[in-house]
Phi, psi and omega in degrees: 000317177305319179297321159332306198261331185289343176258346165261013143266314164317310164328307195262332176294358194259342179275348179305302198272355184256014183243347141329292168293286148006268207286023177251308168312317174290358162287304181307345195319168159265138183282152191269163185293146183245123174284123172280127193302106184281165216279160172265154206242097173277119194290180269357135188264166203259116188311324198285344168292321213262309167323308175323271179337307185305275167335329183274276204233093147305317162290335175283344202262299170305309171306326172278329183288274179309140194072037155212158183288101165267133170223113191258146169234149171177151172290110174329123162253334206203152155192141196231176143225176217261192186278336186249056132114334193256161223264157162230150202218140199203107173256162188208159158309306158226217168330321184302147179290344162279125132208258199224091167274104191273107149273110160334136172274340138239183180262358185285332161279353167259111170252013156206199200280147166280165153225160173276158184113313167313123188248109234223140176251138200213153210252108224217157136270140186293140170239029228004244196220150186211242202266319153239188157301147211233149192203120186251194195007070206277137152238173181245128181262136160280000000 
């Protein structure tokens, strides 16, 4: 009998503390994350916001940007070519050494001479930011 009573008291503290732990995890649950919706864009976006944006807040600037299809106007400052061959382009709002760096997606698109100074709209996926903003497979939008 003794024995009896000593396992439905252990039965129950123990039925105590695992209905305890239980109602604590379903308390604890986390409410779940709601993602903000990233923004929609009216084209062509003007380089000195998106230079801006890069300058303020870089993670928040890779979150609106990087891994999307951009199409920046802005004025040529630079224009190169890159270790494989193909042309790069580099707009900036004015003069400053940040800015939009475009890799052509081919050199076939430049069809007649650039100049600098000159203002030009060009169609790129955002790669995010290095030594400027970085924008690949580029084309030039009329």
């Amino acid at each position: 009998m003794k024995h009896l009573r000593l396992f439905f008291i252990i039965a129950t503290v123990s039925i105590f503390f695992i209905s305890c732990d239980t109602q604590k995890n379903i308390t604890d649950k986390k409410k779940p994350i709601v993602e903000k919706k990233k923004p929609v864009f009216k084209f062509p976006l003007n380089t000195s916001m998106v230079i801006n944006d890069y300058k303020k807040d870089e993670k928040n600037a890779d979150w609106k940007y990087k891994n999307r299809v951009l199409i920046v106007k802005g004025v040529l400052t630079e224009q190169y070519k890159n270790k494989e061959g193909l042309v790069v382009i580099v707009l900036s709002s004015n003069k400053k050494s940040f800015g939009i760096s475009c890799t052509m997606y081919t050199n076939k698109q430049i069809t007649r001479p650039l100049k600098i100074g000159e203002t030009v709209q060009i169609k790129g996926f955002c790669l995010g930011k290095k030594e400027h903003v970085l924008l690949g497979k580029c084309v030039f939008v009329k």
